[in-house]
N, C-alpha and C positions, 0 to 999 in steps of 0.2 A: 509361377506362383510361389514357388520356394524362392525366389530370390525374393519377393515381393515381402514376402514373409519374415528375411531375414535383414532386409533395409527399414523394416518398421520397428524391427528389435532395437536397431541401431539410431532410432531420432534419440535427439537430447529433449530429457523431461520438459512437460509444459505445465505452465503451473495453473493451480486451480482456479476454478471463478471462486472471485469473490462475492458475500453479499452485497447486499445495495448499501444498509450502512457501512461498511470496509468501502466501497467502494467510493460513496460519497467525500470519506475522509481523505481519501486519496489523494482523489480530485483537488480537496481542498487544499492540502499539502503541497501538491502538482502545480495550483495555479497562486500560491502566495509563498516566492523561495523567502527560505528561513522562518518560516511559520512556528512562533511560540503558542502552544496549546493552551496555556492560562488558565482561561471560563469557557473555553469549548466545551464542558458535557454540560453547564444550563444551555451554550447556546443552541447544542445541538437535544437539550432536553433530558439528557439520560445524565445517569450516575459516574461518576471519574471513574469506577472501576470498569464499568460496559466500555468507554471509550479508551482504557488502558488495556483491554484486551482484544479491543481492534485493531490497536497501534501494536501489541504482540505481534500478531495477525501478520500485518503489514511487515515488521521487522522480518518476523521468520520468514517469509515470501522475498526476504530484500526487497521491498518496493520502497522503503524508507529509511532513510538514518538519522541519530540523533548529532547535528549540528553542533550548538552548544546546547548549557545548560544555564538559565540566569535566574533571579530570583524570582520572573514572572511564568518559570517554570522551561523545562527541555522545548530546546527547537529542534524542528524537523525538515529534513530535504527528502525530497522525491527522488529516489535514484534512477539511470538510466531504465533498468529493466523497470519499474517501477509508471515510469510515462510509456514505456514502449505495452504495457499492460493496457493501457488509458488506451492510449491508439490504435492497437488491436482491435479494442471493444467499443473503437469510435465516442469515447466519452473525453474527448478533449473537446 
């Protein structure tokens, strides 16, 4: 039991569920590399700020990074941990 005890001290952090919106964005990111965000918060209905603080979200999680940057606004890649999130939670 004490060994048990002291190998669970020892896993490496897991990282948090996301919401369903963070999560959908993800996805979206995950399934179109190089995804320029643009008019993604009409398309996804909400406000640039709700969806720049899911893309926080994503960033501090490292699930995402910003690719470039062009005038029809930052691109974004899915990072490995980031799809391996997806797959975990069967959402690929």
């Amino acid at each position: 039991e004490r060994l048990k005890q002291q190998l669970e001290k020892k896993k490496p952090p897991t990282h948090s569920s996301l919401n369903a919106v963070t999560e959908q964005l993800l996805k979206i990111i995950a399934n179109n590399p190089r995804f320029v965000i643009g008019n993604l918060s009409d398309q996804m209905g909400f406000p640039m700020a709700k969806l720049e603080y899911h893309l926080d979200i994503l960033k501090g999680q490292n699930f995402i990074i910003v690719a470039s940057v062009g005038s029809r606004g930052a691109c974004y890649n899915a990072t490995p941990a980031g799809r391996q999130y997806l797959s975990d939670n069967q959402l690929l």
